[in-house]
C-alpha positions as CSV (number, residue, x, y, z in Angstrom):
1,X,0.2,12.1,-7.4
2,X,-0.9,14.6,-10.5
3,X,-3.4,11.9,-11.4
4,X,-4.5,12.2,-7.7
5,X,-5.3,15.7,-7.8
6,X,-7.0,15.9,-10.9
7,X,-9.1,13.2,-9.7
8,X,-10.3,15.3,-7.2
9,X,-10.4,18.3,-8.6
10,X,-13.3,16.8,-11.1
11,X,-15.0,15.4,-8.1
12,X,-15.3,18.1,-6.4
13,X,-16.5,20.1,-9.3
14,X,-18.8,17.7,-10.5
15,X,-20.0,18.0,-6.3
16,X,-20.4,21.6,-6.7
17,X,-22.5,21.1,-10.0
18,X,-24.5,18.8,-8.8
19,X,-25.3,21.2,-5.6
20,X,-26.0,23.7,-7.3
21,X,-28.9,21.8,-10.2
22,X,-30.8,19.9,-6.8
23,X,-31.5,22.3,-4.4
24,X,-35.3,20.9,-4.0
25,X,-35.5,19.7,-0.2
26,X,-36.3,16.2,0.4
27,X,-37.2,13.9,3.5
28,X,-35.3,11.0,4.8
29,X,-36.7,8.5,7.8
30,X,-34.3,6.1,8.9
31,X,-35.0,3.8,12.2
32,X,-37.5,6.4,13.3
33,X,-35.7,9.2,12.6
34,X,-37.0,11.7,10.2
35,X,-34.5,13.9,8.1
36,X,-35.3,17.1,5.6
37,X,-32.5,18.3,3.8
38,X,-31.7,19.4,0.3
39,X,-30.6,16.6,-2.1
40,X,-27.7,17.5,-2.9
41,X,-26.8,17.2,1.0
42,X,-27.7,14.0,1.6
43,X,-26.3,12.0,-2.1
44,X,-22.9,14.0,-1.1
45,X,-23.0,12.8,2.6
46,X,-24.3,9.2,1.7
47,X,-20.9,9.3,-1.0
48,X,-18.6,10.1,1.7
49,X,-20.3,8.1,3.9
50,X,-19.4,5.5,1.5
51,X,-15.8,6.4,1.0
52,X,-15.3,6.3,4.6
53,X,-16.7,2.9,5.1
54,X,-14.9,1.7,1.9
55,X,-11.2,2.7,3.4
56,X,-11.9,0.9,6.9
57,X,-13.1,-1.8,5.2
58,X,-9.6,-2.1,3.4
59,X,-7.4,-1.0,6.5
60,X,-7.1,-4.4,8.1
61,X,-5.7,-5.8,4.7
62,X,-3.4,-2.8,3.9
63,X,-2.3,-3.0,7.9
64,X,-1.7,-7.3,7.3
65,X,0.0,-6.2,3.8
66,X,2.4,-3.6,5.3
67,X,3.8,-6.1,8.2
68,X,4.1,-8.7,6.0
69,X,6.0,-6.7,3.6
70,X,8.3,-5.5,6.4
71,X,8.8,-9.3,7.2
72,X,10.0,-9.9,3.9
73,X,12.0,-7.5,3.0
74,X,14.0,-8.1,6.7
75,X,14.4,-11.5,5.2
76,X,15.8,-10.3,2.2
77,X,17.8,-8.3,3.9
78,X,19.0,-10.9,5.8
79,X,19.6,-13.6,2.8
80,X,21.7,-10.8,0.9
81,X,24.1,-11.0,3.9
82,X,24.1,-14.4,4.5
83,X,25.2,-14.9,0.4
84,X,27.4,-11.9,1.0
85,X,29.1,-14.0,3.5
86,X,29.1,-16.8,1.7
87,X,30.9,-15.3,-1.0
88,X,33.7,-13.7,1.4
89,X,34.4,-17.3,2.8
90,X,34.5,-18.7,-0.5
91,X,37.1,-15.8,-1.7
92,X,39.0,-16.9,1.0
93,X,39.4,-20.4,0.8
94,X,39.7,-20.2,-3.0
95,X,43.8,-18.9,-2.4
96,X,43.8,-21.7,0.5
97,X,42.5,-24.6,-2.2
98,X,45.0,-23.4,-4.8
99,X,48.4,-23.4,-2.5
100,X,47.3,-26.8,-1.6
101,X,46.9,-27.9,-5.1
102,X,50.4,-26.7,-6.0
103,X,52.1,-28.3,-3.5
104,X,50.5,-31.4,-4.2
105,X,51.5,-30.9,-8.1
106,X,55.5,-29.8,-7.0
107,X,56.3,-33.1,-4.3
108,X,54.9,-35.6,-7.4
């Protein structure tokens, strides 16, 4: 989370830098349209632009990741009482098996 902030932090300096060394005003045509703008503006934009683009590319795999971790961890969940069960029938018939194997051992 630190590392997180920091991060940012010297982003959005370094954005603030940059800003303030491009201030010359530049044109940009795209599919007929025609943009002026300063520098600065438009690399900043286009970057988050980017971002943007770059987090709903990964959201369908993060989404997929998520259910499928909530899948398994219900089937571990599930397992852990299954052997937990398991266990509590075998501490039960354990007493069971070793009546049986004494009387067995007193009528020889």
């Amino acid at each position: 989370m630190i590392f997180s902030l920091i991060a940012g932090f010297v982003l959005g300096v370094g954005a603030l830098v940059f800003a303030s060394q491009n201030t010359q005003f530049v044109a940009l045509t795209f599919l007929g349209w025609q943009f002026q703008s300063s520098l600065a503006l438009l690399v900043i934009v286009s970057v988050g632009f980017g971002i943007v683009l770059s987090i709903l590319a990964t959201l369908p795999t993060a989404v997929s990741n998520h259910f499928r971790m909530r899948g398994l961890r219900k089937q571990n969940q599930n397992l852990v009482a299954e052997v937990e069960a398991q266990r509590q029938a075998q501490a039960a018939a354990a007493p069971a098996e070793e009546i049986t194997e004494r009387e067995v051992d007193l009528h020889q």
